[in-house]
N, C-alpha and C positions, 0 to 999 in steps of 0.2 A: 120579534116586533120592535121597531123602531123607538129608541125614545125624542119626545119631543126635543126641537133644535136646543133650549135652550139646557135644557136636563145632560144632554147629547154633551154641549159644551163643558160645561163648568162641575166640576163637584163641589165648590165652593161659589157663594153670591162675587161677582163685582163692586167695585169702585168706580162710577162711570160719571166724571165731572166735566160739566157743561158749564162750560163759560156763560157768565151774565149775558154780554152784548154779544149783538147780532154778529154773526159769523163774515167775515171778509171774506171775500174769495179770487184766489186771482184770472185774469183774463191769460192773452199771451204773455206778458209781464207783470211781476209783483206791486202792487202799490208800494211804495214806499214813503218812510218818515222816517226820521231824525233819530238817535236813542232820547235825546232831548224833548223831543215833541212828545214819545211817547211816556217821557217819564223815567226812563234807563238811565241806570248808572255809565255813563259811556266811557269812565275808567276803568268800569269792571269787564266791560266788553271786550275792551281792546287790550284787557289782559288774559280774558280767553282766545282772542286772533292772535297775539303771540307767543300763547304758547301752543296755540292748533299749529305755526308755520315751524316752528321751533322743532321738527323732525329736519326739518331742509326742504320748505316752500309748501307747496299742495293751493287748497283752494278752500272756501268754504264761505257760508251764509250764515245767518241770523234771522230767522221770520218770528215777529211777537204781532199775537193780536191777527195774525192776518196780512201785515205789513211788514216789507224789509226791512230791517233797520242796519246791518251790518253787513256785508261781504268784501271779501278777498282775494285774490288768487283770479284766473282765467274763469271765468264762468264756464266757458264752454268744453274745456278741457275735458274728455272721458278718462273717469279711471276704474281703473280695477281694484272692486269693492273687494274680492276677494269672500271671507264668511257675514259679509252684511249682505251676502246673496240668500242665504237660509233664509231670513226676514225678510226679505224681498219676496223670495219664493213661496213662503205660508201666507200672503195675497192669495194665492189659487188656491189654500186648503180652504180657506174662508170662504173667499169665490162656492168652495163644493159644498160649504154648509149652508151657509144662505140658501144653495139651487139645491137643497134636500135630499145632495146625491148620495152623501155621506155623514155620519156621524162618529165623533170622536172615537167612540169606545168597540166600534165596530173591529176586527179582527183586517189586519192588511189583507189577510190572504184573503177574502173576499172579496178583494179588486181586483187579485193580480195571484194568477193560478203557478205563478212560478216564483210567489215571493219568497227572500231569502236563498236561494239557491243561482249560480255558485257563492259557493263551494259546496259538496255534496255532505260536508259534514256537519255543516247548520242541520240537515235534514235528522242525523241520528243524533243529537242532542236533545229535539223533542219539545222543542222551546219554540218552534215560527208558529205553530196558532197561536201562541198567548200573545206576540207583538200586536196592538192596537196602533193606529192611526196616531191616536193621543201621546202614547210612548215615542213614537216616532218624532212626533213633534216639540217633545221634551225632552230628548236624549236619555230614554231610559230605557230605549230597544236591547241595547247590547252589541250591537256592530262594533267592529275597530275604526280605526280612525282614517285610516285613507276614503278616499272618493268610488273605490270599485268594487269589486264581491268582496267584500269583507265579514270576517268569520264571526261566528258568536263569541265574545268573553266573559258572557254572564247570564244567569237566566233573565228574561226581558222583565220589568218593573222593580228587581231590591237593586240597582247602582245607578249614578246619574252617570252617563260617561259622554264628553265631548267625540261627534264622529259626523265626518263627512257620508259614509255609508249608507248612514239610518235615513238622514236626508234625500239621498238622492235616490233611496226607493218611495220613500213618502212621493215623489217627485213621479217616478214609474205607476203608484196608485193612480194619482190623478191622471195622468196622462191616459188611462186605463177607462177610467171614467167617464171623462168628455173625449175620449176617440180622436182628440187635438191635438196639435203639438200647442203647448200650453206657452209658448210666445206667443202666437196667433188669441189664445184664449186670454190670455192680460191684455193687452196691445187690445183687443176687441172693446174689453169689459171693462178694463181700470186704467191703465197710461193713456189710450186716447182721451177720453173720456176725462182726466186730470189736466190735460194740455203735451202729455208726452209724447216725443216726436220718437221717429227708431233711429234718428240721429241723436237723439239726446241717452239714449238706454239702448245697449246693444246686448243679449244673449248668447254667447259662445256656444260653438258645438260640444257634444258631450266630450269629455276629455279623457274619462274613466271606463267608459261602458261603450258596445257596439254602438252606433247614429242610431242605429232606428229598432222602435220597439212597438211588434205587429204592424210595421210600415209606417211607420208615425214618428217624426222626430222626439229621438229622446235628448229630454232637458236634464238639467241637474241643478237640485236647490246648494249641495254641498259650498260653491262656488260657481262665476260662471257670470255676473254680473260686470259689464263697464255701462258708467254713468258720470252725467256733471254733475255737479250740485245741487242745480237748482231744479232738476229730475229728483234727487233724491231727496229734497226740502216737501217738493209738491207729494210724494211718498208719504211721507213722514206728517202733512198736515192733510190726507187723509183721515191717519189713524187718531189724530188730534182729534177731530172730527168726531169720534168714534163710529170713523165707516163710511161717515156720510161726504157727498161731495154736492154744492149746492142742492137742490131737490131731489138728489137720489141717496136711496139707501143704496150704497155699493157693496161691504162688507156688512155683517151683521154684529150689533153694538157689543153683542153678548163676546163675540171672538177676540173684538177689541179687547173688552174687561178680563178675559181672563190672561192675556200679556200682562199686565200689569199690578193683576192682585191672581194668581197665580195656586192651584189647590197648594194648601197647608201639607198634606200629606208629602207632597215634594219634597219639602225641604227635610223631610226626615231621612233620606234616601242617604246612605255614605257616598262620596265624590272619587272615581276612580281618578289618581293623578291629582291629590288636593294639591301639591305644590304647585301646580302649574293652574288650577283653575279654583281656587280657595274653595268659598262654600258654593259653590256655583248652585247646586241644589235647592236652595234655598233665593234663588234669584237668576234663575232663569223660566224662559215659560213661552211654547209655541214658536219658539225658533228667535225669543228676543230676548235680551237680556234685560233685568229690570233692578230697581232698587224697593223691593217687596219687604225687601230685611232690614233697611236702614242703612247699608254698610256705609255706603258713604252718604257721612249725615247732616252734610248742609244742602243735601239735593232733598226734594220731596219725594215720599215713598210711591206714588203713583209715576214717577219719572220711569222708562224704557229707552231700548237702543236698541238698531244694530249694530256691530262691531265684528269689524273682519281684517284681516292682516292687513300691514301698515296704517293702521287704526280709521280704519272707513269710519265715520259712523253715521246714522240718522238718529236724534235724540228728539222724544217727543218729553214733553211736560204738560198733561192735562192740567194741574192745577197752576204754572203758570203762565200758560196759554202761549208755550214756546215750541218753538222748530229749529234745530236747527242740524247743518252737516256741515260734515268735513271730510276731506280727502287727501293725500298727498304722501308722507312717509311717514315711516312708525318713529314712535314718542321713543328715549330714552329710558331703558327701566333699571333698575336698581336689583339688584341681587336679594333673594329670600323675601321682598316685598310681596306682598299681598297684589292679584291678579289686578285686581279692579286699581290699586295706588296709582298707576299711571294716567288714571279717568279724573281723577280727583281734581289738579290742577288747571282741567279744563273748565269743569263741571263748577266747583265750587265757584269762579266769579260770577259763570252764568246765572247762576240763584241767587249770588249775591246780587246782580243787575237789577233784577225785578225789582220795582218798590212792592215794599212790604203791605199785603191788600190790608183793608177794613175789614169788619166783623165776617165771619165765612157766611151771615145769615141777612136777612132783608130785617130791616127795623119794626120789632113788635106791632101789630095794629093794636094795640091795647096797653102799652107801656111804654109812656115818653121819655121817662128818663129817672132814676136813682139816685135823690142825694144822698151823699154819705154824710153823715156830722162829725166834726174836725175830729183830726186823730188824737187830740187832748181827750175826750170824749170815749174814746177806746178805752174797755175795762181788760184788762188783760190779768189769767189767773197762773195757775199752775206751771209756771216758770221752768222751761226745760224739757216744755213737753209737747210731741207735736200730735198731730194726725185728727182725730177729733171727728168719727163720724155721729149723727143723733139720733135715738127714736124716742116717742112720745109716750111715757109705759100706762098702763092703767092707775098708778099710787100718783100720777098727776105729778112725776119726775120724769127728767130727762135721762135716760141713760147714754156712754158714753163709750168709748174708751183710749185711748192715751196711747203714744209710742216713743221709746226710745229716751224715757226720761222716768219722775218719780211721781209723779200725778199732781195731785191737789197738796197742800197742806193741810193738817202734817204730811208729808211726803213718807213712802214708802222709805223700805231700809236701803231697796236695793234698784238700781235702774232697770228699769225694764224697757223689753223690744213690746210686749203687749201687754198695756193692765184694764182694768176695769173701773170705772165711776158711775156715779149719780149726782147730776145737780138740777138742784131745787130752787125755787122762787123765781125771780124774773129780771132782766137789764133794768138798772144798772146794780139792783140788789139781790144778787144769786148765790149761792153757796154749792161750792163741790167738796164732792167726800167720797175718798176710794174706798171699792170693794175688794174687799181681798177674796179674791180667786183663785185658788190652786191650778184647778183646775185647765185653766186657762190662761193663764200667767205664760209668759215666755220671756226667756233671757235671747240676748242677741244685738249688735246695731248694724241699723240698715239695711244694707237686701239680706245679711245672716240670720234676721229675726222674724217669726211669725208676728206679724201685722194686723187689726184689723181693718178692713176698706169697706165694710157697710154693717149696720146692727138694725135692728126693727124687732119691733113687740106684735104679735098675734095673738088676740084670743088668752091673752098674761102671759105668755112663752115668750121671752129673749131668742132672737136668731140673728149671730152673728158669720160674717160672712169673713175670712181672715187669707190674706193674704201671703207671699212670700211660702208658699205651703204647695209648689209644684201642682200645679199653678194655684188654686184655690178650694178651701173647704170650708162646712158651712157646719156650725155649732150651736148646742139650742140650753137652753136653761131657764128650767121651770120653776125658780126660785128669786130673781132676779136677780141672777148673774153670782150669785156666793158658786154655785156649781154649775158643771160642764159636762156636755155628751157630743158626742165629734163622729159623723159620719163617717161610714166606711168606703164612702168614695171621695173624691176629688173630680174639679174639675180642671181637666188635664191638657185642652188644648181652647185657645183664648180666655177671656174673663181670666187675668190673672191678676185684677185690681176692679172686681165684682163692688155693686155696692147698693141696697136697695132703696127704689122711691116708698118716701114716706109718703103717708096721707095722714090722718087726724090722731087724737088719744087713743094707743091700743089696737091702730089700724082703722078709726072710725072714719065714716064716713065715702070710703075706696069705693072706685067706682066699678067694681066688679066681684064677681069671686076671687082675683090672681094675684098673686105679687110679681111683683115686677126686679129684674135685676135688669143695672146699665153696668158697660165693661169698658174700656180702652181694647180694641179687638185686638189682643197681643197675650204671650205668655206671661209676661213680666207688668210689671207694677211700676217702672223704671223707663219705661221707653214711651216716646211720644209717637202716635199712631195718628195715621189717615182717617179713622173711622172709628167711631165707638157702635158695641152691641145691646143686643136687646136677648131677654131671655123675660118667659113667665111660667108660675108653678100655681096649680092651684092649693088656695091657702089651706088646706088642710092636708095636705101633699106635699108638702114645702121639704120633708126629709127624703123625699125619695126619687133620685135621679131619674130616673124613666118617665116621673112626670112633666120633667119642664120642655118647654117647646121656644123653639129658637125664632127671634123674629126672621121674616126672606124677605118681603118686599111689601109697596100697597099696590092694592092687585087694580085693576083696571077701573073698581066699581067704587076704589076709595077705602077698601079695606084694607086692614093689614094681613096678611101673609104668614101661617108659622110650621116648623118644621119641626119634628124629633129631631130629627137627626143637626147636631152641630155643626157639620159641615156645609149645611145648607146656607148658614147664618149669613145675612147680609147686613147693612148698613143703614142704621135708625139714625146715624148722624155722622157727617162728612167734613171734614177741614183737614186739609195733607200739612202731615209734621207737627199739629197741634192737640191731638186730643190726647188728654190725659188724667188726672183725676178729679173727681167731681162729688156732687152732693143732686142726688134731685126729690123735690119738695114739691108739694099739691096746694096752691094757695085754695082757698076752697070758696072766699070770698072772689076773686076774679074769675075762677073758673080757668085757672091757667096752670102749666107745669114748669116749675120754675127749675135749671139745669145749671149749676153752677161748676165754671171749669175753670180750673187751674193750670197753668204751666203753660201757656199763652208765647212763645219764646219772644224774646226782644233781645237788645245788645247785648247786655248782664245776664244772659242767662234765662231768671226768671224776674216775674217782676210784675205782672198783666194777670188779667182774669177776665170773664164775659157771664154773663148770666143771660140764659136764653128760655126762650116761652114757649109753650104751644099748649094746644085745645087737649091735646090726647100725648098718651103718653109713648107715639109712634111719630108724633109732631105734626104736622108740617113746623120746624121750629124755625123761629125768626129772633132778633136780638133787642133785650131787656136793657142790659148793660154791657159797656165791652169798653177794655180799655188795653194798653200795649205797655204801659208805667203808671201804675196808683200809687198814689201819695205816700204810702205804707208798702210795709212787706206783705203781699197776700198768702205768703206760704206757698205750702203745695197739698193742701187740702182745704174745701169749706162744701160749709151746704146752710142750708136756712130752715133751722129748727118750726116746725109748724104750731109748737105752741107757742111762742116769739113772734105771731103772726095776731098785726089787730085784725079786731071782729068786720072792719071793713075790708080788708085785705091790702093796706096802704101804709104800712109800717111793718117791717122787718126787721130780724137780729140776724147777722150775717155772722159764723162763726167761721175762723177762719186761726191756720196753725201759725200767721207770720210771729218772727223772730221766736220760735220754740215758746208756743204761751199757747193757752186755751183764752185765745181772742173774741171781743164780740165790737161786732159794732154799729149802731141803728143805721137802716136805710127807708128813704121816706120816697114811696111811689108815687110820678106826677102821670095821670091816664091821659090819655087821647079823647078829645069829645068825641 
């Protein structure tokens, strides 16, 4: 039985960022503007054309927005893409998902009654049923690397290994499928249809393999592409697109997404040949190469490429709304460098080109704006200490805890990576007093120390959520907080800076049975992510892993979506390169979910935060406050304590870790009529 397309696709949710304004689209020629009109850095542009020509000449484009803004070199020029053909050629795999001819997970040899063979000793290895379609398309078949029968070197799914091979039976699948020679089948479905002419994109004969397969020209994805530019630009803002090309769904959005956010389990895979192709496993996906991992990290993590000898490439950037290619000759590399170093020089001005957007969200309908009162005003306590998550316990105190410093005064004897507190009363007259915790106590700085990144009271039960602990574990204490019991699991892939929303004293007030956890969708507690996640446990269940269910999506009727299984997890919140830790809080007076994130990047590093709203705690979230530099250090941790909340819901204590203190400092809500 078939599973559905989108199940078919993905073992892991997408990322799939759709630009604000209305989509551009070109006719026979690009619209074009200025980088000035559109707002482009045009010093950073023309330091990515020089060092794109800086192999010795070639060609290339620039499309932002829909619009030209930069090109170079012969437009018309064909070159030989060389392996930006694989990317070219997973169009048709998509093409066969969409037309429901095929599904990812389905076995090759179900298309093609002679796949794998020659060589006849694929066949006694005992490993071509297990190759899928999906393998195929992520290089974890096992073929060798030339373009022709190439032999198995591994069993198909434990090694990532780069091969022309694997491709260009994927390539014999389809061809298998639609009964077409699969030029004919693009050229029909996707390049006309784009504005591609067969002067602009030419398809070589097969180079590796006999012409014809069952009478049928055989293609080959391995290589095999010559193109201009501005063919492989109109490519490339396709997938931008995700799929779509003015009123037509051409590709399916789900195929799009999973290029670019790529299953998790991949990157676990070891990389045959790491010297020559880094962690590629961890950033590759469906025949394109992506930056899923951050490697290089002034590009945004939803960024993708082709790239094939003498450094073809098509670079999409969903989030910021960029196209661009290049062709011509290969870059200069450097010896023992890291695969991807040579991308770096191109890439990083292009991102730096972009101005820097506004808030990733549309402006609260319920919240105009947050003053702060002057930072004279700031009470700041515990000197040396940062992190500072809150929950509101039953004894009508705050509980707390601390990192990497000595807590409250009197201060501890010794620094710690995690301690424990209580504080009592109210801004600007509060008092904290640590707990001493054995149990729970950790030595360590920085990512060496167990952390906590979220604490909440249930029912008089402390449940802390602690970080830096591969990836995260969750600890409970029925005495508040003198002692400790520590779960026998972890959670071991995302949520690895977990942290949960509070609601009233004790948990009063929650608008359900569940608790809720929000993550940075990443292992680490340290990295700035595209997406943050959602998880909920019911409250009485909260110790035992098998209960929590993973947010996936809101489903068509406005609900949300959830899943046992982790893998499923998709995205309750989206901003590429900025999400990272936070606090989220239930004003209970506005009836809003208030989301406070930290780590905002700007020139300096850090320095910016955003507090964002919505109805429910799946959002639709829109922005409270946002800013790129506040007047103060905001740290890298806050949230807003719910008993610090007035009874009208219009005055808040913002706690926050800037310059190593347990920070507070009032914020006064102006509402919307």
């Amino acid at each position: 039985m078939k599973m559905p397309l989108l199940l078919g696709l993905l073992c892991t949710p997408m990322l799939n960022v759709t630009p604000t304004q209305a989509a551009e689209w070109p006719g026979d020629e690009w619209a074009r503007a200025t980088p000035a009109e559109m707002g482009l850095d045009a010093a950073q542009l023309a330091k990515a054309r020089d060092y794109a020509l800086s192999g010795g000449g070639g060609s290339g484009c620039i499309v932002y927005r829909g619009k030209m803004v930069l090109n170079w070199g012969d437009a018309a020029t064909l070159y030989d893409l060389k392996s930006s053909g694989k990317s070219i050629g997973s169009t048709a795999l998509g093409l066969a998902l969409k037309d429901g001819k095929v599904q990812l997970d389905d076995p090759a040899q179900k298309y093609h009654p002679t796949f794998g063979l020659p060589p006849e000793s694929n066949a006694q290895t005992g490993w071509i049923p297990k190759i899928t379609l999906r393998m195929l398309a992520n290089q974890t078949a096992g073929f060798g690397k030339p373009g022709g029968y190439e032999p198995l070197l591994f069993e198909p799914g434990t090694q990532w290994s780069y091969s022309d091979g694997g491709p260009n039976w994927l390539a014999e699948c389809l061809t298998l499928v639609y009964k077409r020679d699969l030029n004919d089948v693009l050229f029909e479905r996707v390049f006309a249809p784009l504005g591609i002419k067969n002067t602009d994109l030419v398809w070589r004969k097969q180079a590796y393999r006999p012409e014809l397969l069952d009478g049928i020209r055989r293609r080959e994805f391995g290589s095999g592409f010559s193109a201009d530019v501005e063919a492989m630009a109109r490519i490339g803002y396709l997938y931008l697109r995700d799929g779509r090309w003015k009123d037509e769904q051409i590709l399916p959005a789900a195929f799009i997404g999973a290029i670019h956010h790529p299953d998790p389990a991949l990157a676990k895979l070891p990389v045959r040949e790491p010297t020559e192709y880094g962690k590629a496993s961890s950033h590759y996906s469906m025949l394109w190469w992506n930056n899923a991992d951050g490697t290089i990290a002034e590009m945004p993590r939803d960024a993708f490429w082709s790239w094939g000898l003498y450094d073809s490439l098509i670079v999409v950037v969903p989030s910021l709304d960029l196209v661009v290619a290049r062709a011509g000759k290969s870059w200069n590399r450097e010896k023992n460098n890291d695969h991807y170093d040579v991308l770096k020089p191109f890439f990083r001005p292009l991102a730096a080109a972009v101005p820097k957007r506004a808030a990733a969200y549309p402006p609260s309908p319920v919240i105009a704006n947050i003053d702060w009162e002057a930072p004279a005003g700031i009470a700041r306590r515990a000197e040396g200490s940062d992190n500072w998550p809150m929950t509101w316990a039953s004894d009508d105190a705050l509980y707390t805890a601390y990192g990497d410093g000595q807590g409250f005064v009197p201060f501890v004897k010794s620094k710690l990576s995690m301690g424990l507190a209580k504080v009592t009363g109210a801004p600007p007259n509060f008092e904290g007093t640590n707990i001493s915790a054995p149990t729970a106590e950790a030595l360590g700085n920085g990512k060496d120390g167990r952390k906590a990144s979220g604490i909440l009271m249930v029912k008089g039960v402390l449940y802390l959520l602690v970080r830096n602990a591969a990836n995260a574990q969750l600890g409970w204490s029925n005495d508040r907080g003198a002692t400790w019991q520590w779960a026998d699991w972890k959670f071991t892939e995302s949520f690895g800076c977990p942290t949960f929303l509070n609601f009233g004293q004790n948990y009063g007030n929650a608008r359900d049975g569940f608790v809720y956890l929000y993550s940075p969708d990443s292992d680490s507690a340290y990295v700035r992510t595209d997406r943050m996640v959602l998880a909920r446990v019911p409250l009485d269940k909260i110790r035992e892993r098998d209960a929590y269910e993973f947010f996936v999506k809101i489903g068509a009727g406005g609900e949300p979506q959830w899943s046992r299984d982790i893998k499923q997890r998709g995205a309750v919140f989206e901003n590429a390169g900025a999400c990272y830790r936070g606090g989220v809080s239930y004003d209970a007076a506005l009836k809003r979910y208030l989301w406070c994130q930290i780590g905002l990047p700007n020139d300096a590093g850090f320095g910016g935060f955003a507090i964002y709203d919505a109805p429910s705690p799946w959002g639709p979230w829109t922005t409270a406050y946002y800013t790129q530099s506040w007047d103060v250090d905001p740290g890298d941790t806050a949230s807003l304590p719910t008993k610090w909340m007035s009874d009208d819901g219009r005055t808040l204590h913002l706690v926050f870790s800037g310059d190593d203190c347990f920070a507070v400092r009032r914020g006064t809500l102006s509402l919307k009529p």
